[in-house]
N, C-alpha and C positions, 0 to 999 in steps of 0.2 A: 504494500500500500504506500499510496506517495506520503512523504513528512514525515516519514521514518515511523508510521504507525504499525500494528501489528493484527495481522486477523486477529477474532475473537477462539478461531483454533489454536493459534499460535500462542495464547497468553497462560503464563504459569499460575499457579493459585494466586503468588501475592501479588501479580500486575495485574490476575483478573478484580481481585478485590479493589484494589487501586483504582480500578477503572471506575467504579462505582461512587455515584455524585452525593449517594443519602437522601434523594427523594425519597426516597418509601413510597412511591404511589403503586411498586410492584407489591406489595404488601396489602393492597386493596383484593377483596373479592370482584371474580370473576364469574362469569356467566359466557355459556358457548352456545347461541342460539341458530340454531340453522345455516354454523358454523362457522358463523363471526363472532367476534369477539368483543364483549361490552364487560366496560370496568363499573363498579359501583362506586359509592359514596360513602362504603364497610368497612376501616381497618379492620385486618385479622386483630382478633384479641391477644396481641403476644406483641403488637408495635407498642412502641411507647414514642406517643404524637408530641410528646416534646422534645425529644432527640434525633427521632425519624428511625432509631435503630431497635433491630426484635431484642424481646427481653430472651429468648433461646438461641440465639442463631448458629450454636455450634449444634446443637441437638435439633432444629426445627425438621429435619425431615422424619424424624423420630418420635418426636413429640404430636407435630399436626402431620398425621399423614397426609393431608391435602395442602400441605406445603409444597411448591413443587421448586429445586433449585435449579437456579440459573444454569445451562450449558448454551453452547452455540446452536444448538439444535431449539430449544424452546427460546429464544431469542429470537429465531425465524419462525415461530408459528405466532408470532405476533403478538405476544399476551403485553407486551414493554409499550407503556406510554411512546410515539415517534420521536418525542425528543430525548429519547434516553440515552446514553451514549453507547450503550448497548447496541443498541437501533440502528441507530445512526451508522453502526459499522455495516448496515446488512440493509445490498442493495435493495430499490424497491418496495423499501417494508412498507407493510399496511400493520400499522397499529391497534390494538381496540379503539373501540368508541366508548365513552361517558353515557351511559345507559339514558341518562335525558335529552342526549345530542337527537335521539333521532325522530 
């Protein structure tokens, strides 16, 4: 990638982490409706809305089963707000939609 960025395949644990801005809007509920994808207005119960950061996140796939973490692979089914930087790395993306957008 130009400007010496690096696919999201290519990033090791701590650049993947790195990469990450601290919205916590992936930490909102999701709904998959006739297989688009619309975000809610729900933190998961385990964000804590004044830091942006989960109160598990070493355990959260453990904890909430319907945690689902980040790979390069669910980053292209769209579930990441478009300006995520996540996103952003992967052409084309179609992001969810805010369940009142439509």
């Amino acid at each position: 990638m130009a400007g010496g960025k690096k696919r999201l395949e290519d990033l090791d644990v701590q650049q993947w982490e790195e990469f990450c801005e601290r919205c916590a809007r992936c930490c909102y509920e999701k709904i998959d409706f006739e297989g688009r994808i619309y975000y809610m207005r729900i933190p998961c119960d385990q964000l804590d809305l004044s830091t942006g950061l989960c109160r598990i996140y070493d355990e959260r796939d453990r904890i909430r089963n319907d945690c689902q973490r980040l790979t390069p692979e669910v980053v292209a089914a769209g579930i990441l707000p478009a300006d995520c930087p996540y996103a952003k790395q992967v052409a084309n993306y179609q992001g969810p939609m805010l369940a009142e957008e439509e």
